[in-house]
C-alpha positions as CSV (number, residue, x, y, z in Angstrom):
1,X,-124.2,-139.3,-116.4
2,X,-126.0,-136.3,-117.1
3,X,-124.6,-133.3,-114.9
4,X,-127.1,-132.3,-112.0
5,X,-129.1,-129.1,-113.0
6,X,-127.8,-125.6,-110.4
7,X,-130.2,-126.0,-107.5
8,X,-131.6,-122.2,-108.1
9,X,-133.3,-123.7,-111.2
10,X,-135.2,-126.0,-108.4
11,X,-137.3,-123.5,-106.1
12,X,-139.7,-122.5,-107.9
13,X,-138.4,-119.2,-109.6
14,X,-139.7,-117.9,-113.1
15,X,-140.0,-113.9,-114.7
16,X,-136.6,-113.3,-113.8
17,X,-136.0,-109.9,-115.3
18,X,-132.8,-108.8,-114.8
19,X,-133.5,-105.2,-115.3
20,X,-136.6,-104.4,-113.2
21,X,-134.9,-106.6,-110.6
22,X,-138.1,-108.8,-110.4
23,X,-138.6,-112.7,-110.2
24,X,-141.4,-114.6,-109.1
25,X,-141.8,-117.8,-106.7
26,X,-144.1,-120.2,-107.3
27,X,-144.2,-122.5,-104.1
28,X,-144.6,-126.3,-104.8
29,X,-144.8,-129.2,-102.3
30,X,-141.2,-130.4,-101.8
31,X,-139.7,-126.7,-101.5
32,X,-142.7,-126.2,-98.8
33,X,-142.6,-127.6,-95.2
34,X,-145.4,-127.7,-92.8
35,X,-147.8,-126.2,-94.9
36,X,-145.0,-122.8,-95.7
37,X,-142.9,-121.9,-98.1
38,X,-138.9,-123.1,-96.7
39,X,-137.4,-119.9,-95.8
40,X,-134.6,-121.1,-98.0
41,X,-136.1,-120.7,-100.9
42,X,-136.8,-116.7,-99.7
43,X,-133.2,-116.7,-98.9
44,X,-132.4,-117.4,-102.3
45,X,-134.5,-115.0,-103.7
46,X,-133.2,-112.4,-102.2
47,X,-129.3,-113.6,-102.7
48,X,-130.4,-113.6,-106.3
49,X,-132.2,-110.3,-106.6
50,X,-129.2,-108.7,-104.3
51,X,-126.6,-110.4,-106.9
52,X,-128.3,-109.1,-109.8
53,X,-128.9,-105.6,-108.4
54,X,-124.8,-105.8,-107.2
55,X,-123.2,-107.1,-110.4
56,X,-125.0,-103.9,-112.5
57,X,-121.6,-101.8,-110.5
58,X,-119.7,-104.4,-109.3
59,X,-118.6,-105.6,-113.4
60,X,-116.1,-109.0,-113.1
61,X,-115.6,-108.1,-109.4
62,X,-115.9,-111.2,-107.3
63,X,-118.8,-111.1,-105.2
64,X,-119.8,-112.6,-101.8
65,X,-122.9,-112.1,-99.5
66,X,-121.7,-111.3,-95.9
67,X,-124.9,-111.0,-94.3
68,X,-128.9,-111.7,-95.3
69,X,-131.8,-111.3,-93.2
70,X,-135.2,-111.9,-94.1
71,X,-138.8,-111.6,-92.3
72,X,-142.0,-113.7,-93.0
73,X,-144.5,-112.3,-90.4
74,X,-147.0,-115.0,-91.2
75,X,-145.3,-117.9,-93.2
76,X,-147.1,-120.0,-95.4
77,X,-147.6,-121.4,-99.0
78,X,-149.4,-118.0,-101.3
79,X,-149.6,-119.1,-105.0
80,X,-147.4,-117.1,-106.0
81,X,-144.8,-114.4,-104.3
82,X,-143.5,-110.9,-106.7
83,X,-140.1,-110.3,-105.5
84,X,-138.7,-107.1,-106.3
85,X,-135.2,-105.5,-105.1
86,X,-133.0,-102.4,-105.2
87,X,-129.5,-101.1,-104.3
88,X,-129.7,-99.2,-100.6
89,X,-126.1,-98.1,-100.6
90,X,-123.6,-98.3,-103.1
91,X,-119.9,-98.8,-101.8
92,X,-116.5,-99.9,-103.4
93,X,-116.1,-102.7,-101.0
94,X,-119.4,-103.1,-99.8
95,X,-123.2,-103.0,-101.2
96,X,-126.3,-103.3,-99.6
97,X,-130.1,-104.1,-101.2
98,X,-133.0,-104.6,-100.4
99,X,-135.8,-107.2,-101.7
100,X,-140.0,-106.8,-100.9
101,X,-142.3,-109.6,-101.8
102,X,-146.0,-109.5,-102.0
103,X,-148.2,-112.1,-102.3
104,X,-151.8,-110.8,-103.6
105,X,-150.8,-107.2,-103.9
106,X,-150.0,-107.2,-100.1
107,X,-146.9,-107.3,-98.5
108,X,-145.7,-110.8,-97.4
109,X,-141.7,-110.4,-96.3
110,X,-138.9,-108.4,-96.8
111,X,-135.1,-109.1,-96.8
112,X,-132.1,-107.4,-97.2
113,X,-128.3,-108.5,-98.3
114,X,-124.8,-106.8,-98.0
115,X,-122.4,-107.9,-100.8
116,X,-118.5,-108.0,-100.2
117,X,-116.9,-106.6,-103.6
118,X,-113.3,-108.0,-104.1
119,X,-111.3,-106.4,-107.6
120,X,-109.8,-109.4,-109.6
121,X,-106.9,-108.9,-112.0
122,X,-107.9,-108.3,-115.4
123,X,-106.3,-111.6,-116.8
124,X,-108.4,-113.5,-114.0
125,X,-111.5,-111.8,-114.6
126,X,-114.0,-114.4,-116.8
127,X,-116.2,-113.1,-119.1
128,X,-119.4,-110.8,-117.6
129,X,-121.5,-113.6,-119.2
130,X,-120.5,-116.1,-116.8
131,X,-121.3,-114.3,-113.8
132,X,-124.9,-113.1,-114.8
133,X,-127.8,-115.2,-113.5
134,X,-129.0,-116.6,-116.8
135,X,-132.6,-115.4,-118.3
136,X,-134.6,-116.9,-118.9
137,X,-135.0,-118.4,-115.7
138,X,-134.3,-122.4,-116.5
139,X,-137.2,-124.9,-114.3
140,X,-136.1,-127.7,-113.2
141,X,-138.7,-129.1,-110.3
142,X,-137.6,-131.7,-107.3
143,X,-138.9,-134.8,-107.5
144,X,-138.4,-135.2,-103.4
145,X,-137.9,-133.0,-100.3
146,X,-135.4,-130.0,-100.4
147,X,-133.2,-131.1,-97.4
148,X,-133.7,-135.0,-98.8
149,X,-132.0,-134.2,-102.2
150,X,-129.4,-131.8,-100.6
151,X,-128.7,-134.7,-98.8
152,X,-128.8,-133.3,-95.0
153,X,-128.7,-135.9,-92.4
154,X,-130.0,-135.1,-89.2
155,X,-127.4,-136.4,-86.4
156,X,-129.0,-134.7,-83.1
157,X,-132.3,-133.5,-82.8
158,X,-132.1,-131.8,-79.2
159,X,-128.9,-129.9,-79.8
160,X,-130.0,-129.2,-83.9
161,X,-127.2,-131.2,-85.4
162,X,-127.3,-131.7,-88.9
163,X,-124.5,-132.7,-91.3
164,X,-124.1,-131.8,-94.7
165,X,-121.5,-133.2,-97.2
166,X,-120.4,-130.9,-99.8
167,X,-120.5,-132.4,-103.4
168,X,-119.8,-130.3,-106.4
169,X,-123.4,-129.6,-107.0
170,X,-124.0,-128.1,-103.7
171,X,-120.8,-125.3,-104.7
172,X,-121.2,-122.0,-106.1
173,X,-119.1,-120.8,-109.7
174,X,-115.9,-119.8,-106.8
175,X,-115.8,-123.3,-105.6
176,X,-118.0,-122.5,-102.3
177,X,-120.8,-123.7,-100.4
178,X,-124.0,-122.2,-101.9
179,X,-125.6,-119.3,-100.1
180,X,-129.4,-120.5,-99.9
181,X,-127.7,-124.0,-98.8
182,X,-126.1,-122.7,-96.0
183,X,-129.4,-121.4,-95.3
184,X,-130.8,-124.6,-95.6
185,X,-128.6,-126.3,-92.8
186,X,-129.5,-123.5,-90.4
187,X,-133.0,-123.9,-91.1
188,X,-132.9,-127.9,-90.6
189,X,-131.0,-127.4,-87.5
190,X,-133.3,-124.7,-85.5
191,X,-136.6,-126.7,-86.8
192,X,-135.1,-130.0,-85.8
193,X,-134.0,-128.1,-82.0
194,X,-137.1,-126.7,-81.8
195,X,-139.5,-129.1,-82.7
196,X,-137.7,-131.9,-80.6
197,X,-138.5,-129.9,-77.4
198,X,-142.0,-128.5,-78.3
199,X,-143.4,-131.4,-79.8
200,X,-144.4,-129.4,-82.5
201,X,-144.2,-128.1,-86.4
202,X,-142.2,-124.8,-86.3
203,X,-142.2,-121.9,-89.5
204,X,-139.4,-119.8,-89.7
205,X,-140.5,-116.3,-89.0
206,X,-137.0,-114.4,-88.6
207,X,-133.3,-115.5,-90.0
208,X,-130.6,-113.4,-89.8
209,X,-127.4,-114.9,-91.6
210,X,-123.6,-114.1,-91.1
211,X,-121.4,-115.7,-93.7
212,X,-117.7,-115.4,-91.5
213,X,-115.9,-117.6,-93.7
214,X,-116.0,-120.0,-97.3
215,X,-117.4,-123.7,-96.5
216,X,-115.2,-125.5,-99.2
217,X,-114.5,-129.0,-98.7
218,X,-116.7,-130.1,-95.5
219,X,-118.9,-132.2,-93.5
220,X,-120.3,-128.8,-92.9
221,X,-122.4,-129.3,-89.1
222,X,-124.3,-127.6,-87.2
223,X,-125.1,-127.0,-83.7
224,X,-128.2,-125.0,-81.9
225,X,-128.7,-123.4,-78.8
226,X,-131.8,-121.7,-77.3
227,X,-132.2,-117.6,-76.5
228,X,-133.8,-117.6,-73.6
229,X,-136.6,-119.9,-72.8
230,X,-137.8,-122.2,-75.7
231,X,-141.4,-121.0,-75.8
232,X,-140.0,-117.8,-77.2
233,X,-138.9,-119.8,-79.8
234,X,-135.1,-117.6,-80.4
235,X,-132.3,-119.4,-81.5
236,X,-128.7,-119.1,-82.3
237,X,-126.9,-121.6,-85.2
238,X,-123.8,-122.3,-86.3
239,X,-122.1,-123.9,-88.7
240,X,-118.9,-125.4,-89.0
241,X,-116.4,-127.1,-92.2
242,X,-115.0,-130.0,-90.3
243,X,-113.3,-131.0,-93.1
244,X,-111.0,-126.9,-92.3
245,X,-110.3,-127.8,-89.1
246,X,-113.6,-127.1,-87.6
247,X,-113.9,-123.8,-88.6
248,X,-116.1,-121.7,-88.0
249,X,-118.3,-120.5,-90.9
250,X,-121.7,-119.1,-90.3
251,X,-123.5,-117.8,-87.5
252,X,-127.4,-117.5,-88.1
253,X,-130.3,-116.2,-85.7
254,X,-134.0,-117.8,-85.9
255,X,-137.0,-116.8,-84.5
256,X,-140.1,-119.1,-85.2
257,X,-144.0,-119.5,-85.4
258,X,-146.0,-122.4,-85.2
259,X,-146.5,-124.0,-88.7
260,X,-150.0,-124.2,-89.9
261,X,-150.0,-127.5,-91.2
């Protein structure tokens, strides 16, 4: 059996170039959701654009994201989306970028990432090679829903439950829970929350992501609770590896809009 293609080559991302920091998102149906574009697949964009932008000074330094946050004022499917990003501070520990997208020459969402740069010993660094998102772009389409081929399974809808079982696929080249994954769960659980009490499609509008700790060998679960009243459609996720003792491992904030669709 043929191994499973990286899920980055599945959202819908071509034009990669590495050195104007630009790629390009081409929304399709099963990487959309209610007539817009999965904030996931934003998320990933700007992980991706932040990586590139962080591994020009960070050289065989392991690298982690420990915090994204995008906005989508008006979610929805453009034809395509130009994402662009750029270093806003440059530390030894820590880096922080920024990533615009336009759709149509106008701006369409903005997100921004802060890196966590750890030094490796030179006999454990791997070659630069290896850690540079590869160019071209490869393509390599879903045949089925995002969250369906993940494999997220939906245990409670009122309290935003959702399970996710961590298969090598679904890791990252340190052995960890994929960024825009994580992302994923937290999207699944606020629109399942949401949506269970409004009756309902929900976009997401606002995520802001804290990656606390390393999902490694899982369930990973979520659970999802309400800012104030539900018609101001705020929520708080978080996720946990059941499989580390229950640990804690991302905290996320939502805010949503209805969906158009």
């Amino acid at each position: 059996m043929s191994e499973a293609p990286p899920f980055f080559t599945r959202y819908g991302f071509s034009d990669l170039d590495p050195i104007a920091h630009r790629l390009a998102i081409t929304p399709y149906p099963w990487i959309c959701r209610a007539g817009a574009l999965r904030a996931t697949i934003v998320a990933s964009a700007i992980d991706i654009l932040g990586g590139v932008c962080t591994r020009e000074i960070a050289g065989a330094d392991a690298t982690f994201t420990s915090d994204l946050s995008l906005r989508i004022p008006s979610p929805g499917t453009p034809e395509r989306i130009e994402a662009v990003g750029s270093r806003l501070r440059e530390g030894r520990r820590l880096v922080t970028t920024g990533v615009t997208l336009e759709s149509e020459g106008r701006a369409w969402g903005y997100g921004e990432t802060t890196f966590s740069r750890i030094a490796r010993a030179p006999k454990d660094a791997p070659p630069l090679e290896k850690l540079a998102t590869p160019t071209p772009l490869p393509s390599h389409p879903l045949e089925q829903d995002l969250a369906e081929e993940v494999g997220v399974e939906l245990l409670d809808a009122t309290h935003g439950q959702v399970r996710l079982v961590l298969r090598p696929s679904l890791l990252n080249p340190e052995g960890v829970m994929q960024g825009a994954l994580v992302a994923l769960a937290v999207e699944c659980g606020a629109l399942a929350c949401a949506e269970e009490t409004l009756g309902r499609a929900q976009a997401v509008s606002e995520l802001d992501l804290r990656y606390l700790a390393a999902a490694s060998r899982g369930p990973v679960e979520s659970e999802t609770q309400w800012i104030g009243r539900p018609g101001d459609r705020m929520l708080r996720v978080v996720l946990r590896d059941v499989g580390r003792d229950d640990r804690v491992t991302t905290t996320a904030l939502v805010r949503l809009v209805d969906a158009r669709a």
